[in-house]
C-alpha positions as CSV (number, residue, x, y, z in Angstrom):
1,X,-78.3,-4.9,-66.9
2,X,-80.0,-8.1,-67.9
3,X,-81.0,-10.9,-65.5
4,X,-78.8,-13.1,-66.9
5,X,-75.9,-10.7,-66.5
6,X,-76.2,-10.3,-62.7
7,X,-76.0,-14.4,-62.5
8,X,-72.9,-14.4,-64.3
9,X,-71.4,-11.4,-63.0
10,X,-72.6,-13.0,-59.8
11,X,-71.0,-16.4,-60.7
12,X,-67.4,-15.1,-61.2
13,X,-67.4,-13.0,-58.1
14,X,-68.2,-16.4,-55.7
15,X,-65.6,-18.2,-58.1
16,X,-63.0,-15.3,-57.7
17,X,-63.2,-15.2,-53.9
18,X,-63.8,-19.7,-53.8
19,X,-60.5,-19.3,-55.6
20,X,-58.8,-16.9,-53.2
21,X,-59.4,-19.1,-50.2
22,X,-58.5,-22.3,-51.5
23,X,-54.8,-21.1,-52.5
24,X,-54.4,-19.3,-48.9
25,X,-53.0,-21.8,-46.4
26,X,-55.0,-23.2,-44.1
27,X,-51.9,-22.6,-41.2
28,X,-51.5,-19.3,-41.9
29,X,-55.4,-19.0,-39.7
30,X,-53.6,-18.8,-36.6
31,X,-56.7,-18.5,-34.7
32,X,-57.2,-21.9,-35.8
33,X,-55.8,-24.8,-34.4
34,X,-54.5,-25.2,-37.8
35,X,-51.5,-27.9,-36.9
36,X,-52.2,-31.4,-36.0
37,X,-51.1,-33.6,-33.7
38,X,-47.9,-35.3,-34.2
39,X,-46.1,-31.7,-34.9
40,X,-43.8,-29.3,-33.3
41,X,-45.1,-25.9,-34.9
42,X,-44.1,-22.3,-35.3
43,X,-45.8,-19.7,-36.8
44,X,-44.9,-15.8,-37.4
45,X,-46.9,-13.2,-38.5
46,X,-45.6,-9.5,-39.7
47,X,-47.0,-6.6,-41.1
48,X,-43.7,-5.0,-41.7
49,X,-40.9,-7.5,-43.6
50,X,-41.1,-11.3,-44.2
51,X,-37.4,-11.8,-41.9
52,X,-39.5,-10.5,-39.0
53,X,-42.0,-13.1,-39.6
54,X,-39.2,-15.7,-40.4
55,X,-37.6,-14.7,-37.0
56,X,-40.9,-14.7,-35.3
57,X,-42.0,-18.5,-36.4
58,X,-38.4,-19.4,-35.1
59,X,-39.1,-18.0,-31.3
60,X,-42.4,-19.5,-31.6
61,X,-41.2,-22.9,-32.4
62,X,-38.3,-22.6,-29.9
63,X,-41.1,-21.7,-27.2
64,X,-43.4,-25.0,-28.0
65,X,-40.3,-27.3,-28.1
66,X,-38.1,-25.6,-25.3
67,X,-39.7,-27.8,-22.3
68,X,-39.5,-30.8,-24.5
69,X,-35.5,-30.0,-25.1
70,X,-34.8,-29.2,-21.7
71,X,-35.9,-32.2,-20.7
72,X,-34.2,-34.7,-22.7
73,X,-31.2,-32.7,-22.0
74,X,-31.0,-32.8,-18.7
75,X,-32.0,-37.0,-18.9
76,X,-28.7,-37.3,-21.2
77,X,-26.9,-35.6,-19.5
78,X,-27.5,-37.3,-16.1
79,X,-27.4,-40.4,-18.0
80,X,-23.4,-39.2,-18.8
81,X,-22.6,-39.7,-14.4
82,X,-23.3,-37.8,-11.6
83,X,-19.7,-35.9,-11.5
84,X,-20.6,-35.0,-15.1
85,X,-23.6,-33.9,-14.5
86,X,-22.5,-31.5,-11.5
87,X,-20.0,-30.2,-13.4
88,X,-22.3,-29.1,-15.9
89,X,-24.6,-26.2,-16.8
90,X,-27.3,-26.1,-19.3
91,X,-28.2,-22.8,-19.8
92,X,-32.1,-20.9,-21.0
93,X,-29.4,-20.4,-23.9
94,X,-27.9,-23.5,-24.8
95,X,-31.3,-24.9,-24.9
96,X,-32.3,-22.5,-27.1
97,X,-29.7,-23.0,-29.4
98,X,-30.1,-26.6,-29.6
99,X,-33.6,-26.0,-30.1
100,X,-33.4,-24.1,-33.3
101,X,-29.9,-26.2,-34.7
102,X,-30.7,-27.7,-38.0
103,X,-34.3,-26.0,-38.4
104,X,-35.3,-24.0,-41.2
105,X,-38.7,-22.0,-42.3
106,X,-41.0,-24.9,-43.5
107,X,-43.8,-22.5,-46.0
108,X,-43.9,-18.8,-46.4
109,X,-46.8,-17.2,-47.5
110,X,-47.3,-13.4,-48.4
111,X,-50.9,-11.9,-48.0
112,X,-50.6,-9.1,-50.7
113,X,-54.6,-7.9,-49.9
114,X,-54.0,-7.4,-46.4
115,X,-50.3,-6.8,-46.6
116,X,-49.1,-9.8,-44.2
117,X,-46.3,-12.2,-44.4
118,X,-46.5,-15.6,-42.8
119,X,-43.5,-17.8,-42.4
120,X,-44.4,-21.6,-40.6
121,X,-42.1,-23.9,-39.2
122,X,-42.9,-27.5,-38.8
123,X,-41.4,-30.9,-37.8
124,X,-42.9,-34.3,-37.1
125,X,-42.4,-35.2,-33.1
126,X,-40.1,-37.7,-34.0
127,X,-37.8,-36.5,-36.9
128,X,-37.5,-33.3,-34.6
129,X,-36.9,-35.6,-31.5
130,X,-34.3,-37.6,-33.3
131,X,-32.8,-34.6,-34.5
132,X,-32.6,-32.7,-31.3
133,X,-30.9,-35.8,-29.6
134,X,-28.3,-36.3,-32.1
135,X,-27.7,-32.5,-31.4
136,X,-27.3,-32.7,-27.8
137,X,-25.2,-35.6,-28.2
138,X,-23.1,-33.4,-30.0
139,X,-22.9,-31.0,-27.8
140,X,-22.2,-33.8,-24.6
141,X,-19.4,-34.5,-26.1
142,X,-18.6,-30.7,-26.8
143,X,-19.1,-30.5,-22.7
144,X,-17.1,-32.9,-21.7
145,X,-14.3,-31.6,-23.7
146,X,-14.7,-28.3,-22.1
147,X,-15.3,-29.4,-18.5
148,X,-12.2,-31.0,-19.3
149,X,-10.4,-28.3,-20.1
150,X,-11.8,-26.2,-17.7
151,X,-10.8,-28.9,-15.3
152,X,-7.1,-29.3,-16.3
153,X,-7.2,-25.3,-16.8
154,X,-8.5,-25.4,-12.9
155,X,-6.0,-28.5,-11.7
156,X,-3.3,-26.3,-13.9
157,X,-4.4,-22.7,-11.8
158,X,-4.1,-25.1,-8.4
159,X,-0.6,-26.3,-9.3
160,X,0.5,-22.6,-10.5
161,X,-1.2,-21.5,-7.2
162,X,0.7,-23.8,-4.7
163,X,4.0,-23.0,-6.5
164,X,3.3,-19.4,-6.0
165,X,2.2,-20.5,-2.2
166,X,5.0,-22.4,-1.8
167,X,7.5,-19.5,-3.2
168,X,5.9,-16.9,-1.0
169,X,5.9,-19.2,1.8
170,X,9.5,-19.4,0.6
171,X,10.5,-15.8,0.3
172,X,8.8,-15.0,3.6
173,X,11.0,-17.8,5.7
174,X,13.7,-16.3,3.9
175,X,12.6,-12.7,5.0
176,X,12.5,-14.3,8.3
177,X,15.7,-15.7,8.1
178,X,17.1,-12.4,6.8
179,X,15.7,-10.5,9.6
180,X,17.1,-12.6,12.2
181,X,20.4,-12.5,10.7
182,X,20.1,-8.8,11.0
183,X,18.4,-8.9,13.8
184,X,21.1,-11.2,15.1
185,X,24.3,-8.7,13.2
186,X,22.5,-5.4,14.9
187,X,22.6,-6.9,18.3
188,X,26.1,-8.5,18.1
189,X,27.2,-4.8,16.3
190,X,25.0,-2.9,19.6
191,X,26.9,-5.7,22.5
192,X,30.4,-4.6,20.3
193,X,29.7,-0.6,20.5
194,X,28.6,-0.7,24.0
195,X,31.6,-2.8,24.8
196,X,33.9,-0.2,22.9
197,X,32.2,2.5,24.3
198,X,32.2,1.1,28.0
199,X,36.2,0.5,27.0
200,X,36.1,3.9,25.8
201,X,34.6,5.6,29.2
202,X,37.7,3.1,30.9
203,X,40.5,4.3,28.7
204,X,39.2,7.9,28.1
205,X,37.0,8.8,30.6
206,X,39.5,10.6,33.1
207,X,40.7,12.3,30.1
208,X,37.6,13.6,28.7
209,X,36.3,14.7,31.8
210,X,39.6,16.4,33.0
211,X,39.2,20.7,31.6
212,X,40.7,21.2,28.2
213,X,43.0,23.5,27.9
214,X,41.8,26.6,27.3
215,X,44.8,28.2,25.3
216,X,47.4,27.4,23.2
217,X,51.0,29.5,23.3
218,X,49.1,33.0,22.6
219,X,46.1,32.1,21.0
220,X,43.5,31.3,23.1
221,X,40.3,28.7,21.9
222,X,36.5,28.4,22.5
223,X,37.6,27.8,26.1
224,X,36.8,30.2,29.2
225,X,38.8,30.4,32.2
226,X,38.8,27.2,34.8
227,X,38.7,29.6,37.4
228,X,37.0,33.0,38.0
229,X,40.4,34.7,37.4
230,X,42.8,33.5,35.7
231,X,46.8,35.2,35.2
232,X,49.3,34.7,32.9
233,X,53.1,35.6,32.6
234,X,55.4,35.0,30.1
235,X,58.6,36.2,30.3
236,X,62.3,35.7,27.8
237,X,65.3,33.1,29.6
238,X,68.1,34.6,27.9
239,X,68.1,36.7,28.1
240,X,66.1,37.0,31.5
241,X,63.3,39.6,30.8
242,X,59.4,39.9,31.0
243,X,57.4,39.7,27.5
244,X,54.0,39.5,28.2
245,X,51.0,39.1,31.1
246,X,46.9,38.8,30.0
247,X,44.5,38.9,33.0
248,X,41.0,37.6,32.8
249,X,37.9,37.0,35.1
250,X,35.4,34.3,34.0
251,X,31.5,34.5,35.0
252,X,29.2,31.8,33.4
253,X,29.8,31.6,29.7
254,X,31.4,35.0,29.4
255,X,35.3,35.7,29.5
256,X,36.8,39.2,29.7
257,X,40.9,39.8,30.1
258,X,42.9,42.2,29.2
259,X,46.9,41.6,28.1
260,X,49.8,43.8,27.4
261,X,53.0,42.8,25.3
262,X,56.4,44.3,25.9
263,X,59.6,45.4,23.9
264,X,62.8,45.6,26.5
265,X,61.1,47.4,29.0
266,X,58.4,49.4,27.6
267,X,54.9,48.0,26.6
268,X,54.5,47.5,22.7
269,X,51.1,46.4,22.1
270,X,47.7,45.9,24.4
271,X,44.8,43.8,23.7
272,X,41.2,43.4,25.6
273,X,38.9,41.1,24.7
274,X,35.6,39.6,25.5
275,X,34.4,36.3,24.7
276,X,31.3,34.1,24.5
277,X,31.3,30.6,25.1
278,X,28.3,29.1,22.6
279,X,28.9,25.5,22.5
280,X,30.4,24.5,25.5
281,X,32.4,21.0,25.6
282,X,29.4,18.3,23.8
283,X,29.9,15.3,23.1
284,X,30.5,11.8,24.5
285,X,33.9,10.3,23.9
286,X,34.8,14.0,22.2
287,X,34.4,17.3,23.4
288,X,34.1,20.5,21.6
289,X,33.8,24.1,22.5
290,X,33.1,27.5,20.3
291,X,33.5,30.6,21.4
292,X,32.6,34.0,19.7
293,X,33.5,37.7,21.1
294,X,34.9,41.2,20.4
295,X,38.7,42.2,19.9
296,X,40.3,45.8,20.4
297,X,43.9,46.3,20.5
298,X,46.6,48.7,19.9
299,X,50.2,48.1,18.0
300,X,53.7,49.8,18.4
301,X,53.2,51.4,21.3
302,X,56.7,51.7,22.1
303,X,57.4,53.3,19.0
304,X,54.1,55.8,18.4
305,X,52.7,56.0,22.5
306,X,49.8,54.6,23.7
307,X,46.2,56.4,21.7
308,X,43.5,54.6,22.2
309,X,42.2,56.4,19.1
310,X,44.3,53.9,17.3
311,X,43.1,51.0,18.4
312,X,42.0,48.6,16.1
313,X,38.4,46.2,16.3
314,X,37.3,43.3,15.3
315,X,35.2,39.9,15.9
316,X,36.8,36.8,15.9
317,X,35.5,33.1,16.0
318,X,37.7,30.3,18.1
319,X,37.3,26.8,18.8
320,X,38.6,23.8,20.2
321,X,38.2,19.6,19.8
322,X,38.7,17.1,22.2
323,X,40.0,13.7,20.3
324,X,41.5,10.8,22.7
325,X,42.4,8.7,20.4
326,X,44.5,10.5,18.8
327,X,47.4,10.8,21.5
328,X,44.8,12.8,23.9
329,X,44.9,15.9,22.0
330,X,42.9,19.0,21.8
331,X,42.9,20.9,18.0
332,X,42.4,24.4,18.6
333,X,41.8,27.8,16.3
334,X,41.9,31.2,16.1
335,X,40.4,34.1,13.8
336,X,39.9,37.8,13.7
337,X,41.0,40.1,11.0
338,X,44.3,40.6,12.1
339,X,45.9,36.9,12.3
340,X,44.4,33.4,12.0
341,X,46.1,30.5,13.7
342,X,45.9,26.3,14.5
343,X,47.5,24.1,17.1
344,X,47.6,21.2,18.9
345,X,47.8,20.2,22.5
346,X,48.8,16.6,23.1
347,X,49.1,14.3,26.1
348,X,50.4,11.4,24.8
349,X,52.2,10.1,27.7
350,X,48.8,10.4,29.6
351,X,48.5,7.3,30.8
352,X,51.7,7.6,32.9
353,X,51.9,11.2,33.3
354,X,47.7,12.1,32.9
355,X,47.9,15.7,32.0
356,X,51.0,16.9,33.8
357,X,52.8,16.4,30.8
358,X,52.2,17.5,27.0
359,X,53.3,19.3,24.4
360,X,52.1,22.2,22.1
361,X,52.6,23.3,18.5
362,X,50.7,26.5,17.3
363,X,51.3,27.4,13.9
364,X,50.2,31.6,13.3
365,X,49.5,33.7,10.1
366,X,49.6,37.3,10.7
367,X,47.4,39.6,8.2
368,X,48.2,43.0,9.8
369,X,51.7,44.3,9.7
370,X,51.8,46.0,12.5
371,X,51.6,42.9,14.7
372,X,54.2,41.4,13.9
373,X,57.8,40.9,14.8
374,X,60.6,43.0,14.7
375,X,61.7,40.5,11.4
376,X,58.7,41.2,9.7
377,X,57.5,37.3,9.7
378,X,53.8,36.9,8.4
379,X,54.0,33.0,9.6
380,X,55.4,32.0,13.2
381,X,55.6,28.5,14.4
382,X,55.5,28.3,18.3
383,X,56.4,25.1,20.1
384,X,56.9,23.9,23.6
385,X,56.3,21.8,26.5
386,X,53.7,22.1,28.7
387,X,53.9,21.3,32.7
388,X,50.6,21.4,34.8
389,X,51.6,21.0,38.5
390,X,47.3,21.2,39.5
391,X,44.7,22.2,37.9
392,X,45.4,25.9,39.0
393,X,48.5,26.2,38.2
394,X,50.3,26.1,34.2
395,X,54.2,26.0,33.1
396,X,54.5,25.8,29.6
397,X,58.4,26.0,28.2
398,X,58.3,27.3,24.7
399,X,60.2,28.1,21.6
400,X,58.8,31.5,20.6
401,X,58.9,33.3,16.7
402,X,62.3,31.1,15.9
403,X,64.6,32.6,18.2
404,X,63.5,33.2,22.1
405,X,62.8,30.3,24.4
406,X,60.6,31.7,27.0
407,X,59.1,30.5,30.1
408,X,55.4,30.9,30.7
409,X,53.2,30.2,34.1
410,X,49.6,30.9,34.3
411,X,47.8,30.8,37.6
412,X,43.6,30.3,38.0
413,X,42.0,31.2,41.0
């Protein structure tokens, strides 16, 4: 190579890299302090896309102008009146976005060599200023309409709040209201039961405390015996003959007796029983008693002669309730496998007579053929009137099986 070669060779390599720096912007030195005075700047740098760089120059310049912002928002909005200005917020956001409202990227420039992108953005102090104020004007006014709102929206939650107060309140005077009128009805209903049931204890006390009677015509109930023994006789008026007689002892809630029934003047049928008393006259102005027990008995004795080996067993159920009001009665059952049957013993001249006076209806249905009467009936009606001179001593006066009237006295001692 010549000497004058290397000069010119040398020439356009100082021109080639003269050139280079004189189109490369002088801001895009950002170790320089490349912007003046008079300026809000902000640069971004990216080795990776020119957005990034774009979006980099934006934070910058929303970092070098945010205290600046800030400031003259806070002076506006104080200037607005105290009660607007403590019912306002600026936000690091709001500022932020009133920073950056209306600003765009300024210059780019790509470094192809080095394989940079550069974006700037750049405002004088005063066309930025006068920008940024006309923004947060703006957005005052955008305040005030929402405090506003929020206000009326509060003043709106109040009123809907003190209605619903007030209707609570309401509801819970009428709750109390309410509960004193039931408090006020359960009382008056309590004062009219214990009137009725002190009127009751008056009117039906002697009654209900007085024994049931423990039998009907010739079924006996849940009773047991007053007495420790107790003896019964029934016996035909015309004509003039004895039918029947049942002895029983009574110890605690256990009854036993024994009866025999006759035809003219030899003994038909015997029964034996033994009861037990398991609910024993409960209740207040009512009393009921259930008994429960074992039955044996033999039929047409008269007929066949007494075998025991022909007796017959069974378990029965009876029962008895005590009802006042309903002429001072006692309902009474019967059931074992041979014959079921109901009655009734009423008093209903009680308050004249007490219990010296009544009157009994049983009603019978007789399963087993053998027990019944010489007509064959499977249902008797019994009815009568009953006589008690004391409490040991019984005459009951009875219409027996449609056709005999008979006389029965039963003595307990």
């Amino acid at each position: 190579m010549t000497r004058s070669t290397s000069i010119h060779f040398f020439v356009i390599l100082v021109s080639s890299v003269l050139a280079q720096a004189q189109t490369r912007p002088e801001w895009t030195h950002t170790q320089r302090n490349s912007i003046g005075s008079g300026y809000y700047s902000g640069i971004g740098v990216s080795v990776l896309s020119q957005d990034e760089a774009d979006t980099r120059a934006f934070i910058e310049f929303s970092r070098n102008v945010e205290v600046n912002v800030k400031s003259v928002f806070q002076r506006e909005v104080s200037e607005e009146g105290k009660e607007f200005s403590d019912a306002t917020t600026i936000s690091m956001q709001l500022i932020s976005d009133v920073s950056l409202k209306g600003i765009s990227i300024t210059e780019r420039y790509v470094d192809s060599a080095a394989h940079s992108f550069y974006a700037l953005i750049q405002y004088r102090t005063a066309e930025y200023d006068s920008l940024v104020r006309w923004h947060i004007e703006r957005e005052i006014v955008l305040m005030r309409l929402r405090n506003k709102m929020q206000e009326e929206k509060r003043m709106e939650d109040l009123r809907l709040q003190k209605a619903l107060n007030q209707l609570d309140e309401e509801q819970k005077k009428e709750e109390l209201r309410t509960n004193k009128v039931k408090l006020t009805i359960e009382e008056e209903r309590r004062r009219l039961q214990e009137q009725e049931e002190e009127l009751l204890r008056k009117v039906y006390g002697q009654f209900l405390d007085a024994a049931p009677p423990e039998k009907l015509i010739t079924l006996r109930n849940g009773e047991v015996s007053n007495g420790e023994s107790s003896l019964m006789i029934n016996g035909g008026l015309s004509p003039l003959e004895l039918k029947s007689a049942l002895y029983a002892v009574h110890t605690g809630l256990f009854e036993l007796g024994a009866s025999a029934q006759l035809r003219g003047r030899k003994v038909d049928r015997q029964e034996a029983y033994l009861k037990l008393q398991v609910l024993p006259r409960v209740g207040e102005f009512s009393r009921t008693s259930i008994a429960i027990g074992a039955v044996q008995s033999v039929a047409v004795i008269a007929d066949s002669g007494y075998d025991f080996k022909r007796s017959r067993y069974s378990l029965f159920i009876a029962g008895n309730v005590t009802l006042p009001k309903y002429y001072y009665s006692t309902f009474s059952f019967y059931a074992d496998k041979r014959k079921a049957g109901i009655g009734v013993t009423s008093f209903p001249f009680f308050e004249q007579f007490r219990n010296h006076l009544g009157f009994v209806l049983e009603m019978t249905s007789i399963f087993d053929s053998q027990y019944r009467n010489e007509r064959g009936n499977a249902f008797v009606v019994n009815a009568g009137l009953r006589l008690q001179a004391s409490d040991t001593f019984i005459t009951q006066l009875v219409f027996m099986e449609h056709k005999d009237l008979c006389l029965t006295l039963e003595f307990q001692f």
